[in-house]
N, C-alpha and C positions, 0 to 999 in steps of 0.2 A: 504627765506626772505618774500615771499610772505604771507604764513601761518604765518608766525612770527607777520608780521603786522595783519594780518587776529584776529589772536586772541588776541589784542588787545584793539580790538571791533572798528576799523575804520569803517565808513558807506561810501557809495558815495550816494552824492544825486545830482538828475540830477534835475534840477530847470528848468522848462521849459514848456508849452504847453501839458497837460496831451494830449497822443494820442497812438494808437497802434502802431505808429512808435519809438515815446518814450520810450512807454514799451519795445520793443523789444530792442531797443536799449540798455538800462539799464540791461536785464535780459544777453545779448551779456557781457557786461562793469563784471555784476557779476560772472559770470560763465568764462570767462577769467582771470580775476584778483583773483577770492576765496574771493570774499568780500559783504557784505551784502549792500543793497541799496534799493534807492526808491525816487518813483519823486516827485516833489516838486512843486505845482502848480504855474507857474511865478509871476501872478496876486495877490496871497497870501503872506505875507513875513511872512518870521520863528521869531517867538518870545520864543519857549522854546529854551536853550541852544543846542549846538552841537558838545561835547567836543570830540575833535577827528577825526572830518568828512574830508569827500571832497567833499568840494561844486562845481559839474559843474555846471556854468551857461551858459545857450544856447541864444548867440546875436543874434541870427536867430527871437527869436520870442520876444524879446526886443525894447521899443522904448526909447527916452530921458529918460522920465519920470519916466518910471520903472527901469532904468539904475542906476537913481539919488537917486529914493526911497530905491534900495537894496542897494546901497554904503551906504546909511548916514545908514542904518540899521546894516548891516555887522559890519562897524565902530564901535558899541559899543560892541561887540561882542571879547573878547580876549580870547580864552578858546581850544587852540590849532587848529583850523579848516583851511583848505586851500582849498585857490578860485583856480577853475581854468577855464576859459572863454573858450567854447568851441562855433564853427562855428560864429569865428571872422570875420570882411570883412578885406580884405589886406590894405584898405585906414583907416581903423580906428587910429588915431592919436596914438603916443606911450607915449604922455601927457597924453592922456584922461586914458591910461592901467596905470599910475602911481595912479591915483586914488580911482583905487580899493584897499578895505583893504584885507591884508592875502592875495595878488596875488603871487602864484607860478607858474602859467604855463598860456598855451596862446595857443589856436590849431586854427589857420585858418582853413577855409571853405572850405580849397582842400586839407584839412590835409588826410592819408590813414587812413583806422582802424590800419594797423598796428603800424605806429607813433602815433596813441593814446594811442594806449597799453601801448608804449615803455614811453609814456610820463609820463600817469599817472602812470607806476609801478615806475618811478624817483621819482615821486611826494611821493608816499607810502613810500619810502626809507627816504625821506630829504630832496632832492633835489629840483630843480627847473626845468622848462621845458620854455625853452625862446629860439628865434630865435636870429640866431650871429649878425643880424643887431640892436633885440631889446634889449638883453644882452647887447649890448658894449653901448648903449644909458642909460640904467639905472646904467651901472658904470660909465658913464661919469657925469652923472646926482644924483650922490649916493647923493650929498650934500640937495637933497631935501628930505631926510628919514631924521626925528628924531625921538628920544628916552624921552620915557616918562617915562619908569621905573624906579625906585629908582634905582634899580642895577646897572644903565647906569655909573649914574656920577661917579661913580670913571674907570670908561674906560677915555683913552686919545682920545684927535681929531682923532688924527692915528691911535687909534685902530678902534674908530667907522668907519672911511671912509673902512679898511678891513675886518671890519665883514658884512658891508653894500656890498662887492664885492665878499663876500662868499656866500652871500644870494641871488647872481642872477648869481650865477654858476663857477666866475672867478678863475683861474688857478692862481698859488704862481708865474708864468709867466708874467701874464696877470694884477695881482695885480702889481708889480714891475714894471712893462712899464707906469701902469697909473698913480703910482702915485712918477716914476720918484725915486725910489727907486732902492739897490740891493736885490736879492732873497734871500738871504742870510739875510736882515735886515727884509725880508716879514715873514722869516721864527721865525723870535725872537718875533716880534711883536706878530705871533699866538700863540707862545708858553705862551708867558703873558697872551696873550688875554683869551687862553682856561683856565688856570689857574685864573684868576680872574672871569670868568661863571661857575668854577666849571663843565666843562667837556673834554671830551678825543677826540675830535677829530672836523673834520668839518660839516661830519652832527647831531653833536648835537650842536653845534654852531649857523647854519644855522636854526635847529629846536627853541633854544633860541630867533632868530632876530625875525621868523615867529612869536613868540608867543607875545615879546614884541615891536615890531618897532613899528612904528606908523607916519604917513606921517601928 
């Protein structure tokens, strides 16, 4: 899978404080994962495209203001790319992480290498990388995603609330308990749902929401 994505042409780009602990870190990130990378000076924001990336951005060397500069910048930006916020602080509000645009993943500041690994290879696959406390907050909270795609509207309410709960991890379980549903009606729902995005399963769904949601 790894190569799979690898040849793809995914990039990771670590956004952060050019340093030799960056570098090394990043050249760790590529030679673990099989994937090409490179860092991104914080202070600089990216204005050519980044069709395909993973954007780490590093809160460590982040303040308000460069927070607010990347979000409204990222914002305009739809071209398949995914955030993912590395050396988060624990107190950082899970309002403030809704704000970011294309956020799949979330690594605190006591996170191991090895749960980065684990995280960002989810990330390459599809998936999402969220803590069970801030998972169950953005599906309680799904009703603050909307859709601006054209392709949206003809989705019903209840399909967008379970694509909105596919996209930050939830289980056909976990969908069904929140929205007071049976698993059985979660299950019909997908089967529409994937059929109206024209795809086969939930990480290309998931990849769908990444591409088009929009908060």
């Amino acid at each position: 899978m790894l190569n799979e994505v690898h040849s793809l042409g995914s990039t990771l780009v670590l956004v952060t404080k050019p340093s030799l602990q960056a570098s090394a870190l990043l050249q760790y990130l590529k030679s673990t994962l099989d994937i090409s990378g490179k860092v991104q000076n914080i202070h600089r924001i990216i204005e050519e495209p980044l069709p395909d990336s993973i954007m780490i951005f590093d809160m460590m060397e982040a303040d308000k203001r460069l927070i607010t500069h990347w979000q409204e910048n990222l914002g305009r930006k739809n071209n398949g790319m995914k955030l993912a916020l590395l050396n988060t602080p624990e107190e950082y509000p899970f309002k403030d992480i809704e704000n970011w645009p294309h956020i799949n993943g979330v690594f605190y500041s006591n996170e191991t290498e090895s749960r980065l690994i684990e995280g960002l290879n989810m990330i390459m696959q599809g998936e999402c990388y969220f803590s069970h406390k801030l998972a169950s907050y953005l599906i309680t909270h799904s009703g603050n995603y909307r859709y601006n795609n054209a392709e949206s509207a003809m989705l019903t309410q209840r399909e967008r609330e379970i694509l909105n709960k596919l996209r930050v991890g939830a289980s056909n379980v976990e969908i069904a308990r929140s929205l007071f549903i049976s698993e059985n009606t979660v299950k019909t729902h997908l089967y529409n749902l994937f059929k109206k995005l024209a795809v086969k399963n939930r990480t290309q769904a998931v990849s769908w929401a990444n591409d088009n949601l929009r908060r």
